[in-house]
Structure formats: structure tokens, C-alpha cells
CHARMM internal coordinates of N, CA and C (Angstrom, degrees):
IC EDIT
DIST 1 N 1 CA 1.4734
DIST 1 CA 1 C 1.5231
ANGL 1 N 1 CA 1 C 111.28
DIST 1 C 2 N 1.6020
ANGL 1 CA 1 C 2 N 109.44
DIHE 1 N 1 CA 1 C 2 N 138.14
DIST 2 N 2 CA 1.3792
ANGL 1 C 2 N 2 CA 104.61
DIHE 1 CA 1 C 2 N 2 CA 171.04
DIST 2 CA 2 C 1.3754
ANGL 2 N 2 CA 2 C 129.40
DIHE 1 C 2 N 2 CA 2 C -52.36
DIST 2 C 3 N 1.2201
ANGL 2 CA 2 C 3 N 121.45
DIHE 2 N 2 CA 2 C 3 N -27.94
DIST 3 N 3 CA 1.5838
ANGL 2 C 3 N 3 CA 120.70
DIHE 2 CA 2 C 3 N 3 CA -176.65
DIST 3 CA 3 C 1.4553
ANGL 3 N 3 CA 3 C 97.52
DIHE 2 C 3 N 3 CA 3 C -83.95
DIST 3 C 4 N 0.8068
ANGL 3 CA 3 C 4 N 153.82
DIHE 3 N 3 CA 3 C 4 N -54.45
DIST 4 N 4 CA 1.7379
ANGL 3 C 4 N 4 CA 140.76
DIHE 3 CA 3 C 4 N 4 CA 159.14
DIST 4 CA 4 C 1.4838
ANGL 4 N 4 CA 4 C 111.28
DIHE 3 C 4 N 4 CA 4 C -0.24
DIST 4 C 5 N 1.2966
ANGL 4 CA 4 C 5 N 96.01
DIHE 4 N 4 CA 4 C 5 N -78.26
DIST 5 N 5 CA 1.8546
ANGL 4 C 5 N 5 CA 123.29
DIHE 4 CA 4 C 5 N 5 CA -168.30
DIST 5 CA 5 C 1.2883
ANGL 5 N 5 CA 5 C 82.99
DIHE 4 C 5 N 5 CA 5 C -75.65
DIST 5 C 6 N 1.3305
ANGL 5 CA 5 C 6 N 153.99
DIHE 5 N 5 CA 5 C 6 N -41.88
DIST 6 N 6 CA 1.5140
ANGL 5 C 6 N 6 CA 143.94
DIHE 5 CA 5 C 6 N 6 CA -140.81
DIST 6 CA 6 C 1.6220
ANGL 6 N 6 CA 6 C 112.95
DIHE 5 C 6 N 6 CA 6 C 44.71
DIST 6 C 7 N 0.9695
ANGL 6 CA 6 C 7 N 103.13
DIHE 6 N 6 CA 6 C 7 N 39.55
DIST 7 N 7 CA 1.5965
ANGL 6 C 7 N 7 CA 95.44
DIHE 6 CA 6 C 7 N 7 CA -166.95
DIST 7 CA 7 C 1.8659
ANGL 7 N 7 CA 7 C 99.58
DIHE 6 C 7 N 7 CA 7 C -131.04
DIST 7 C 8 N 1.6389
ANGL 7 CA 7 C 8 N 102.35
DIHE 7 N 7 CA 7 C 8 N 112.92
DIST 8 N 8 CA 1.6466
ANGL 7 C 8 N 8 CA 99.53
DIHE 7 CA 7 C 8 N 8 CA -163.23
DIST 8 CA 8 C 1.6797
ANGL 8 N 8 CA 8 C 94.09
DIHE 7 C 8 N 8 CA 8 C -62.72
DIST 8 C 9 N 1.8599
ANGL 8 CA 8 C 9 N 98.15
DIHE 8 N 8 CA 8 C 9 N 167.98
DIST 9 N 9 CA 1.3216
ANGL 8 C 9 N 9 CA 98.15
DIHE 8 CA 8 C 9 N 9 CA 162.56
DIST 9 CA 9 C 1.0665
ANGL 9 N 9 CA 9 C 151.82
DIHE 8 C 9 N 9 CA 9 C -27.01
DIST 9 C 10 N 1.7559
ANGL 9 CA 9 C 10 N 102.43
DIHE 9 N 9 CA 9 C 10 N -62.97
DIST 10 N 10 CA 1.5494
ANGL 9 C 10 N 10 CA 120.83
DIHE 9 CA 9 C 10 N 10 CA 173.74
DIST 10 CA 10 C 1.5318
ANGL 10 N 10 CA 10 C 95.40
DIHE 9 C 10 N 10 CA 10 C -41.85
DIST 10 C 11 N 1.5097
ANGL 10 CA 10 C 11 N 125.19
DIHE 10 N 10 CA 10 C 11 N -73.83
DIST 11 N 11 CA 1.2515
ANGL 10 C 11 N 11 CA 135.14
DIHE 10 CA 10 C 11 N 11 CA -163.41
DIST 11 CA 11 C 1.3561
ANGL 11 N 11 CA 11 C 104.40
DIHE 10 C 11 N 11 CA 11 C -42.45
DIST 11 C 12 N 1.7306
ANGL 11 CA 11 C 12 N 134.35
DIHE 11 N 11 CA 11 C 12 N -47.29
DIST 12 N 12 CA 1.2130
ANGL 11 C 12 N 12 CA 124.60
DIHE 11 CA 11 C 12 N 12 CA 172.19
DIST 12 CA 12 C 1.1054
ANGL 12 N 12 CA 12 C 126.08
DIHE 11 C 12 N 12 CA 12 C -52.27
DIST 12 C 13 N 1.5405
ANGL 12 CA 12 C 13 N 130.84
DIHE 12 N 12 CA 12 C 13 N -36.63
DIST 13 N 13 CA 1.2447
ANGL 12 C 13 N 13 CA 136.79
DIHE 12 CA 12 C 13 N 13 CA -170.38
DIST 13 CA 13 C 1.9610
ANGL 13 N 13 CA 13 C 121.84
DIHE 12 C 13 N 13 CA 13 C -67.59
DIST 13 C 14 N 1.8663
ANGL 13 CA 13 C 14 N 88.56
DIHE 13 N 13 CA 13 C 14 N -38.98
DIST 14 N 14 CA 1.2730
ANGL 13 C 14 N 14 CA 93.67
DIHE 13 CA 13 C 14 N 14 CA 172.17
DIST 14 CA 14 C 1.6087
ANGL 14 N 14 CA 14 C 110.31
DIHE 13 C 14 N 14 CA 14 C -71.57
DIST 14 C 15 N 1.1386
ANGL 14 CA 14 C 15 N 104.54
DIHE 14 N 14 CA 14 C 15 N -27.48
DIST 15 N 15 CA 1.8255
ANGL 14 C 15 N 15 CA 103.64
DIHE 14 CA 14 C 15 N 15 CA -168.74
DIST 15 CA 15 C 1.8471
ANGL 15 N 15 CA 15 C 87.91
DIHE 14 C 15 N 15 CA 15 C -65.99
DIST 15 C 16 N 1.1863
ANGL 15 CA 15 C 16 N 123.35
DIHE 15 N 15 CA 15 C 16 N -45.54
DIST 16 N 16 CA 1.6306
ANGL 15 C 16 N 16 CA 118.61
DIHE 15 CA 15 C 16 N 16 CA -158.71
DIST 16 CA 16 C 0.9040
ANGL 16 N 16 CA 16 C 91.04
DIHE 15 C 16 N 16 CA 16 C -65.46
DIST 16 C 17 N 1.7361
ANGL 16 CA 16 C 17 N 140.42
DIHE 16 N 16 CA 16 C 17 N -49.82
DIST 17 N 17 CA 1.4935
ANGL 16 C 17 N 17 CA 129.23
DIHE 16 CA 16 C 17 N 17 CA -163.57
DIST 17 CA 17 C 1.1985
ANGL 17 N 17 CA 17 C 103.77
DIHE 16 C 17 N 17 CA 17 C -65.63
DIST 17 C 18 N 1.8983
ANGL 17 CA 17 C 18 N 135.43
DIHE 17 N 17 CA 17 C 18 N -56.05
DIST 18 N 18 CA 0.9883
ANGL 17 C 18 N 18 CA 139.40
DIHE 17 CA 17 C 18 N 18 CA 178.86
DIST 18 CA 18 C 1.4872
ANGL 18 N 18 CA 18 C 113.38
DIHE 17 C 18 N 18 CA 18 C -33.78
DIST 18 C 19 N 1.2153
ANGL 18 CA 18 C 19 N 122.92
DIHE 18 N 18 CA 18 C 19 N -42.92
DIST 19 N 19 CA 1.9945
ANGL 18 C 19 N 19 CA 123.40
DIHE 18 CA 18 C 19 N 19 CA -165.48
DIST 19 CA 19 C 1.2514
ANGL 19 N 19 CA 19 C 109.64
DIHE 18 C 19 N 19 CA 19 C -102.37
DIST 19 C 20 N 1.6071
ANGL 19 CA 19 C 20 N 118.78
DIHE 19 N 19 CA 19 C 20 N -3.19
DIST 20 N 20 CA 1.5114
ANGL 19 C 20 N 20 CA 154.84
DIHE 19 CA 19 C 20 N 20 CA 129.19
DIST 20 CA 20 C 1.6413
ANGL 20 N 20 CA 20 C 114.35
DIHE 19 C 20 N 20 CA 20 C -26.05
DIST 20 C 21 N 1.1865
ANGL 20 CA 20 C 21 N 97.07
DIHE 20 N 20 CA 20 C 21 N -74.96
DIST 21 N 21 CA 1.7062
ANGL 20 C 21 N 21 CA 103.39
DIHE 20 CA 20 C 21 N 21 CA 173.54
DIST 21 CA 21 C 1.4618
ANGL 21 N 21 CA 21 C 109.66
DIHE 20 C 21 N 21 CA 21 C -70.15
DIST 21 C 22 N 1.4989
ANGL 21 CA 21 C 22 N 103.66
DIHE 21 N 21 CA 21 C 22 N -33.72
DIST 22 N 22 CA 1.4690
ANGL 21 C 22 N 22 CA 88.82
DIHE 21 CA 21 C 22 N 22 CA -160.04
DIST 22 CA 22 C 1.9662
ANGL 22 N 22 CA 22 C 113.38
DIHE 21 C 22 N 22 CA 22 C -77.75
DIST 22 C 23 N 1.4839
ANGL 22 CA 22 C 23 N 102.09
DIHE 22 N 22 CA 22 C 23 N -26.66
DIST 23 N 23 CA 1.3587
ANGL 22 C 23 N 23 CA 114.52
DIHE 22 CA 22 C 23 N 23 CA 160.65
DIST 23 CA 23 C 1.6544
ANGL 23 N 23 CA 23 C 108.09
DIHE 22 C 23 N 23 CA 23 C -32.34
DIST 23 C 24 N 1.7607
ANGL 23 CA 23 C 24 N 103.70
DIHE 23 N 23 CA 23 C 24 N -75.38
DIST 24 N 24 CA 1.3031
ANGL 23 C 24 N 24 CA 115.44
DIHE 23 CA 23 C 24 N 24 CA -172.53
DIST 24 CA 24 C 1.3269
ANGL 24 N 24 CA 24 C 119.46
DIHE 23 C 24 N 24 CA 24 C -59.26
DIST 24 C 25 N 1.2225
ANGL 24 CA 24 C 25 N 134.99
DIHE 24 N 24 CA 24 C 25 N -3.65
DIST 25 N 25 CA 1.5631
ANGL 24 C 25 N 25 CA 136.12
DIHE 24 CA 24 C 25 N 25 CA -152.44
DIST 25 CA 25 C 1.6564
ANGL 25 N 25 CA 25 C 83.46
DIHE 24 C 25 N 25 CA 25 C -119.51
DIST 25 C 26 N 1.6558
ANGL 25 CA 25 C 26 N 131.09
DIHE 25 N 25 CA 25 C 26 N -51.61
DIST 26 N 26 CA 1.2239
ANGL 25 C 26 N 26 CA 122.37
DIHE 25 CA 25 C 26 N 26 CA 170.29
DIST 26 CA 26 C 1.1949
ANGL 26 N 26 CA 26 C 134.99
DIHE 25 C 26 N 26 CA 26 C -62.26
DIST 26 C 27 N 1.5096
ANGL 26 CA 26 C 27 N 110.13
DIHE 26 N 26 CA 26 C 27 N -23.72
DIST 27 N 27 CA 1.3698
ANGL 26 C 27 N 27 CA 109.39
DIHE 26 CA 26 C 27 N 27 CA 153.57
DIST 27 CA 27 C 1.6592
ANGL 27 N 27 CA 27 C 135.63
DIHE 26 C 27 N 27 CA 27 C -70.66
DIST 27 C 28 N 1.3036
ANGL 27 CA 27 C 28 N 106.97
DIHE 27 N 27 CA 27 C 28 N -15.95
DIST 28 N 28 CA 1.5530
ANGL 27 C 28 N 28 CA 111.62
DIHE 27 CA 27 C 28 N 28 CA -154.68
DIST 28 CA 28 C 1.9418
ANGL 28 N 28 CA 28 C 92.06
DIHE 27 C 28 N 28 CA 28 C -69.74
DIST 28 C 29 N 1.2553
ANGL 28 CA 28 C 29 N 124.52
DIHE 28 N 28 CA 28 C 29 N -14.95
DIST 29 N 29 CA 1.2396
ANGL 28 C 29 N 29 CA 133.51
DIHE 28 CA 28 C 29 N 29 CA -155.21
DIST 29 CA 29 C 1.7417
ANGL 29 N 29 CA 29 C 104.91
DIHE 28 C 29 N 29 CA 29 C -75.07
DIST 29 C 30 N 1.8924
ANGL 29 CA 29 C 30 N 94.06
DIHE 29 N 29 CA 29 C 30 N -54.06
DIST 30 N 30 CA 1.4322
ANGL 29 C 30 N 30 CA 105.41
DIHE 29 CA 29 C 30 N 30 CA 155.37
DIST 30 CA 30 C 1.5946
ANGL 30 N 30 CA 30 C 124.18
DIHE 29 C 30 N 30 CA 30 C -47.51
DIST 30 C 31 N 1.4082
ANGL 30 CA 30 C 31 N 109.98
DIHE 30 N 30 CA 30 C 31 N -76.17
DIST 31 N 31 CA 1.5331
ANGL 30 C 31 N 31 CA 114.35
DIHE 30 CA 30 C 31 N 31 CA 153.32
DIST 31 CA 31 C 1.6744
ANGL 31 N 31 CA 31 C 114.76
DIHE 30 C 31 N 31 CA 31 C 11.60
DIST 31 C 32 N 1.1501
ANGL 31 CA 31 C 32 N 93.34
DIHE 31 N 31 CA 31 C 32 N -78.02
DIST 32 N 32 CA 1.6879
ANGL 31 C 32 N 32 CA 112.98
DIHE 31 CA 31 C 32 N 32 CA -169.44
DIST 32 CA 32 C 1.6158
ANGL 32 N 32 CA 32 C 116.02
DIHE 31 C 32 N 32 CA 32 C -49.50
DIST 32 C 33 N 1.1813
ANGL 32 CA 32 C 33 N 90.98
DIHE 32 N 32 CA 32 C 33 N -46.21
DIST 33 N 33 CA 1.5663
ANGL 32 C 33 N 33 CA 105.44
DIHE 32 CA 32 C 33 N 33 CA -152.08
DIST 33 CA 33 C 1.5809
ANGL 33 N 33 CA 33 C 92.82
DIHE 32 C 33 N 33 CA 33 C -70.87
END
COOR INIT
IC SEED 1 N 1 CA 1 C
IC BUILD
């Protein structure tokens, strides 16, 4: 729930995309190799 996190929706969504990339950007290293 948002009041938990205090963090409105909108704000959640960017955080999911944000740890989104960042998932994919830490993997790409594996990826490579």
C-alpha cells in the first residue's frame, strides 16, 4: 500500500521502471561475457 511506502503511485511506477533498467543494465555485463 501506498501509505506504507508513502510513496504515491505515479512515484511507484517510476521507481519500478527505474530498478527495471537498473536490473537490465546489471545484467547486460553477464549478457556479454
Amino acid at each position: 500500500p501506498s501509505r506504507i511506502t508513502a510513496v504515491s503511485s505515479k512515484k511507484q511506477r517510476e521507481l519500478a521502471q527505474a530498478i527495471k533498467r537498473a536490473r537490465f543494465l546489471a545484467l547486460l555485463p553477464y549478457a556479454v561475457k
